[in-house]
N, C-alpha and C positions, 0 to 999 in steps of 0.2 A: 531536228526534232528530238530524234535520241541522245544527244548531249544534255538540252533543256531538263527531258524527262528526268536523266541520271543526275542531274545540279539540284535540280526539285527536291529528288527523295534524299539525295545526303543531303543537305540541309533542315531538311524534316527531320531527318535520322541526330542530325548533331542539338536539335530544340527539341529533340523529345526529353523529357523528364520523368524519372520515377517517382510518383508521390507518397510515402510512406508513412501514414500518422500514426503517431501512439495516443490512448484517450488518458485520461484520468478523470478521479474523482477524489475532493479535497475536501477535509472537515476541520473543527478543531474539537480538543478534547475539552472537556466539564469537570471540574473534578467535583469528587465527592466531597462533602460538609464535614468529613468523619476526620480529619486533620491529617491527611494525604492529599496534597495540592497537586494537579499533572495538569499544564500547559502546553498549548504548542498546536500545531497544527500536525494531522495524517493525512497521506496522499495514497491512495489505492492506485498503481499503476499497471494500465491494461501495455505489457509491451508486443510490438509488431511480429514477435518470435511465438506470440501464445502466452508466453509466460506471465505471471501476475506478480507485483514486488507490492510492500507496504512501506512505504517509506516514512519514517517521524521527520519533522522539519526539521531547522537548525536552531526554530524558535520551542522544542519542544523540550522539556523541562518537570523531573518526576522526582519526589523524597524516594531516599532507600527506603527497602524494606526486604522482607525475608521472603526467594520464590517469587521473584516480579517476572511478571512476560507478556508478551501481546497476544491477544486474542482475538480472532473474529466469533464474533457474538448477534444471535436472531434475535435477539433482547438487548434492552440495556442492564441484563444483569447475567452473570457467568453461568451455564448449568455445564457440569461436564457429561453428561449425556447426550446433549444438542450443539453444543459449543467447541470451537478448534483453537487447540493452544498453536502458535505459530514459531514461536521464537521459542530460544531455551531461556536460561536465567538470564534476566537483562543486568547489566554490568553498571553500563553507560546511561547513566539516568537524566545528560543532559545533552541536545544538539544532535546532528542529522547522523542518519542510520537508518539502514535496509534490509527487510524481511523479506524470504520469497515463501510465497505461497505456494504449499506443494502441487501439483499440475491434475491430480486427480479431485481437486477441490469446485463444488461447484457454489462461486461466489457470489452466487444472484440470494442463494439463501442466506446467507449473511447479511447483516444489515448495520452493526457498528465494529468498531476497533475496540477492545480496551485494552487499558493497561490494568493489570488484575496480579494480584495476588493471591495464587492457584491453593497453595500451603493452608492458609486460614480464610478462603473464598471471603475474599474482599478488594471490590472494585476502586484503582483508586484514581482512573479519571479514563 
């Protein structure tokens, strides 16, 4: 009976699995009418560690311009008073790329991405 017992629980022990999920939440951007076109999709990613990343797709796609960054925004419009710049100067204005969210950020108050041009407060999708 005590063999049986000991076969049971390794067995148990070798079917046990850890299941670890990470959530997201996925949008795409709008852009503005003002002749700044930004496409593509953004993915808010909650990962298993705590951490939060913003990730732009592969399909996401933005004109230059002068002081571009991403931003989490309670509006769909910039205020820097209410509003968090997240990235530095974006470079890369086309295809996949990852922002992390600093860890003191509480991102329920947030409610869009943008890509903004902080310099002359102008959203451009």
């Amino acid at each position: 009976m005590k063999r049986i017992i000991i076969f049971t629980v390794s067995v148990l022990l070798l079917c046990a699995q850890t299941v670890v999920a990470q959530c997201s939440r996925t949008g795409n951007f709008i852009s503005d009418s003002s002749g700044t076109p930004t496409s593509g999709s953004a993915t808010l990613i909650f990962n298993t560690n705590g951490t939060i990343q913003i990730q732009l797709g592969s399909n996401f796609s933005a004109v230059s311009g002068p002081d571009i960054h991403v931003v989490l925004c309670k509006t769909p419009f910039y205020s820097p008073t209410t509003d968090l710049v997240i990235s530095g100067y974006i470079t890369q204005l086309t295809g996949a790329q990852t922002f992390s969210v600093p860890s003191n950020v509480t991102i329920d108050e947030y409610q869009y991405i943008l890509i903004h041009c902080v310099q002359f407060n102008h959203r451009w999708g």
